[in-house]
N, C-alpha and C positions, 0 to 999 in steps of 0.2 A: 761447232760442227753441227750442219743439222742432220740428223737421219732419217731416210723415207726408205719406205721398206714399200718392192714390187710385186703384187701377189694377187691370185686367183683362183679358187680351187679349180678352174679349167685347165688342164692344159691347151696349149696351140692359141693364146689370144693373144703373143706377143710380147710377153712378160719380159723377157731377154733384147730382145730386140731395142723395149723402149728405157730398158735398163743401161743398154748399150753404148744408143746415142746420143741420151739424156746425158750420159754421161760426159762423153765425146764432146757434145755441143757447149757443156756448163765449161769444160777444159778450155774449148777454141775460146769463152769469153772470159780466162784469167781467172777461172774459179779453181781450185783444188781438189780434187776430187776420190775418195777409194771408191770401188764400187767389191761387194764381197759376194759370191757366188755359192748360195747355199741349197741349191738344188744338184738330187745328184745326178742328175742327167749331163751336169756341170760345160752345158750348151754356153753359158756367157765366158766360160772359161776360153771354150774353143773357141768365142769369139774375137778372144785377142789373141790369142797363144793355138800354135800349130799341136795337134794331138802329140807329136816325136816332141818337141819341145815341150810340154807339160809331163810326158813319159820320163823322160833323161833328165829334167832338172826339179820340176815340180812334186813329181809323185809321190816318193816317199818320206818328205820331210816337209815339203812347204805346203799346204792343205787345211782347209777349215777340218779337214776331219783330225790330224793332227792335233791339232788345241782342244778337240774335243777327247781325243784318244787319250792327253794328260790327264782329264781332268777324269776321267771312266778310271783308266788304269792305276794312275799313281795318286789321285785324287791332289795333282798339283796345276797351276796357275801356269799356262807356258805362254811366255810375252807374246800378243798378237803380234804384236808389230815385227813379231820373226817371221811375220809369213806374210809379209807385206813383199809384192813384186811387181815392176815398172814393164808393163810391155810395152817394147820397142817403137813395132810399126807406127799403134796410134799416138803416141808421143812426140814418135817425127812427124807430125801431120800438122805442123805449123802452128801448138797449141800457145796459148799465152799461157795456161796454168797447167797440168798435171795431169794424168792418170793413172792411178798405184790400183794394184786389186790383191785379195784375197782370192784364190784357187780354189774349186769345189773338188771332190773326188767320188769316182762310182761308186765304192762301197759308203757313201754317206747316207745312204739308206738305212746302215745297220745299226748305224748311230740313235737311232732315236730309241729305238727297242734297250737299248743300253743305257741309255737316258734314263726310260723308264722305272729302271729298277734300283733310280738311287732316289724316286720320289718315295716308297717305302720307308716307312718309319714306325716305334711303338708307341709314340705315346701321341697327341695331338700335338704337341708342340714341336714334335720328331718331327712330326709329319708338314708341320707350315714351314718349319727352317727347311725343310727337306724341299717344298714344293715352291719356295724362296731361290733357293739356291741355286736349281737345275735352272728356273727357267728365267734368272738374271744371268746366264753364265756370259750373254754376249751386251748385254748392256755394262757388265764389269770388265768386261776385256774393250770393249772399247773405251769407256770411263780412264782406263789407262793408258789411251796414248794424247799424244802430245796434242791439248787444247788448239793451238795455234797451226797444226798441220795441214789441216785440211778443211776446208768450209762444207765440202758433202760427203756423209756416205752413202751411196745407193744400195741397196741387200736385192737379190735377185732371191724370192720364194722358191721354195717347192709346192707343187699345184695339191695342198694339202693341209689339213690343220694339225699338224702332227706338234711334236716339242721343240724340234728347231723351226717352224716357222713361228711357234708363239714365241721363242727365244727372240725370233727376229722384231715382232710385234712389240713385245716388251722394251728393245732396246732402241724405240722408233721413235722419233716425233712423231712422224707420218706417214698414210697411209696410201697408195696411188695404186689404184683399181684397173687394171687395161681390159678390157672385155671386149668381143667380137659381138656383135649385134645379131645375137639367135636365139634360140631355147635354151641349147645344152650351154651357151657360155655365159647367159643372165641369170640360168634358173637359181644359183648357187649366190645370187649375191646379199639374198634378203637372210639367207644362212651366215653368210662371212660376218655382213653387221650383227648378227645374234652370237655367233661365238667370240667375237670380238668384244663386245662385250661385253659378254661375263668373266672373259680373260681378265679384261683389266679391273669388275669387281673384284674378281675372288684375289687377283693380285694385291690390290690397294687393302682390301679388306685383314689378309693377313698381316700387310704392311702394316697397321691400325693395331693388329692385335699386340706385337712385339714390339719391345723396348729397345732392339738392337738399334744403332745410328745407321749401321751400311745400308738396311734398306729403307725406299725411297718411293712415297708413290707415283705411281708411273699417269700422262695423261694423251696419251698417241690420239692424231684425227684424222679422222679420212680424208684429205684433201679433195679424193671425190673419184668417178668412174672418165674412164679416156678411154671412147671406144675405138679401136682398131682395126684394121681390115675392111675395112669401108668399099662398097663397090660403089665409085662413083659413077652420075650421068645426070648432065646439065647441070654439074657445077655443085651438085647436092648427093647425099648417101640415095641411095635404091627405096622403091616405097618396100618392098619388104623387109628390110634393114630399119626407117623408120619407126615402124611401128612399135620394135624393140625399145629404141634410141625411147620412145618416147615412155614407153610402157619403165623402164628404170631412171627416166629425169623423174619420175612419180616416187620412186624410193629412199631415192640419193641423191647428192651433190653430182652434179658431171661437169667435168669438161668443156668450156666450149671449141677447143681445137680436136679435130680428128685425125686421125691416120689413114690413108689410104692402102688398101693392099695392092702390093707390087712385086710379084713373086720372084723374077728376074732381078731388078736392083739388091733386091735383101738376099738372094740366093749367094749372090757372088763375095756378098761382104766378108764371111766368118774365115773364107779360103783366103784375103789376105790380109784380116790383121787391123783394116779400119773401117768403123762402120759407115752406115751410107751419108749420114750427113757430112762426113768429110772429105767425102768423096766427091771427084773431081767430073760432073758428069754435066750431058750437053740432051739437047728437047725434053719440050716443055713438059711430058711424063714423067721423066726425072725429078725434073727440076719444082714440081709440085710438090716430090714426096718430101724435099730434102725441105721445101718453105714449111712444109706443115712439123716436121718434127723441131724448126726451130723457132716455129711460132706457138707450141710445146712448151719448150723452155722457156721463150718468155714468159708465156701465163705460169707456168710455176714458177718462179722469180715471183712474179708480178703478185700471185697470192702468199706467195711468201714475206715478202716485203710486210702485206702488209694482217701478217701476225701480228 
């Protein structure tokens, strides 16, 4: 299984969105796929799952905050794979392979403040098992489910570098950037490579100092920036949009496939259940967005492969 975690300290550049149909689209081609929803705005939730339906059966047992709530409260291991659930609609959507997710919940905000206060410890050594432990807690709960299950997991971020996003980092192969081509949604991105890494020094670093076997040094990569929301005209992003696209191929790795914004197609997806690339949709507007999101997944495939 490979894991690629979706993240940006912005909000609003699509994070969910390309969490969504990446997911969708890897499914329609026979791949298997979870995707786990750890923001608590828990928008990818609602992207498969009706609000009443995550209320009534989801809310108070099936939830990434739940596994987190064992491990704060009783300091126990609760099976992920208890909180593994199949939505419906995109499933019937004539997949050849799967989509299982993990549920975010609102109060997953309070979670990390909670987090916190089990990285404390007295002595140095307290303190690396300590700062070890919290922030492998999802690369070890995935570590235990079934090898052969699933070929992807997608992690939907919180627009944040808190402890469950470096949870998510930690437990990542990879790294997939979506940014909107402006100030406010590139200025952050020369910060993300900077705390990125020194996450995974100070991680590997501890990992180096201790003799335990469980941990493991970790070596996640940025697969690279996918900019989103593109204003196109004659066939090309906007020269104001430009200048960005170009001013961050200067930093990082990007993408050669973009996203178009299309506020109408993506507005109707989350109300029922499949996203737009599987969606059954007619002129050439459309049909642009749905080419570029699965010409997307090819190029991730296509870079993937050849790791």
């Amino acid at each position: 299984m490979q894991t690629i975690s979706i993240i940006n300290y912005k909000g609003g550049v699509g994070k969910t969105t390309i969490s969504a149909n990446l997911a969708a689209e890897l499914a329609f081609r026979g791949k298997n796929v979870l995707v786990i929803d750890l923001d608590p705005q828990a928008s990818l939730t609602f992207s498969y799952f009706s609000v009443d339906d995550w209320r009534n059966k989801y809310e108070k047992t099936k939830t990434i905050k739940n596994w987190y709530d064992a491990f704060i409260d009783k300091d126990a291991d609760l099976d992920l794979s208890s909180l593994i659930v199949r939505p419906g609609r995109v499933n019937s959507a004539g997949l050849k392979g799967k989509v299982d997710a993990i549920c975010s919940h609102l109060a997953l905000i309070n979670v990390d403040l909670d987090l916190a206060t089990r990285l404390v410890g007295g002595s140095a050594r307290d303190l690396r098992n300590n700062y070890l432990r919290v922030h492998s807690r999802l690369r070890q709960g995935l570590a235990s489910l079934d090898p052969d299950l699933y070929h992807f997991c997608l992690i939907d971020c919180p627009p944040n570098f808190n402890i469950v996003t470096k949870n998510a980092i930690v437990a990542s192969d990879y790294l997939l950037v979506p940014t909107k081509p402006d100030y406010l949604s590139t200025l952050g991105i020369d910060q993300l490579k900077t705390h990125f890494r020194e996450l995974v020094s100070t991680y590997n670093g501890y990992v180096k100092e201790t003799d335990d076997e469980q941990w493991e040094a970790i070596s996640p990569e940025i697969l690279g920036v996918l900019f989103t929301m593109i204003s196109v005209r004659n066939g090309a992003p906007i020269s104001a949009q430009q200048q960005y696209i170009q001013q961050v191929r200067g930093q990082v790795a990007t993408l050669d496939t973009y996203i178009r914004e299309n506020k109408t197609i993506y507005a109707d997806a989350p109300e029922y259940g499949v996203p737009v690339v599987l969606k059954r949709v007619s002129g050439r507007t459309y049909e642009d967005v749905q080419d570029e999101l699965e010409e997307l997944t090819t190029e991730l495939m296509d870079k993937l492969d050849g790791k």
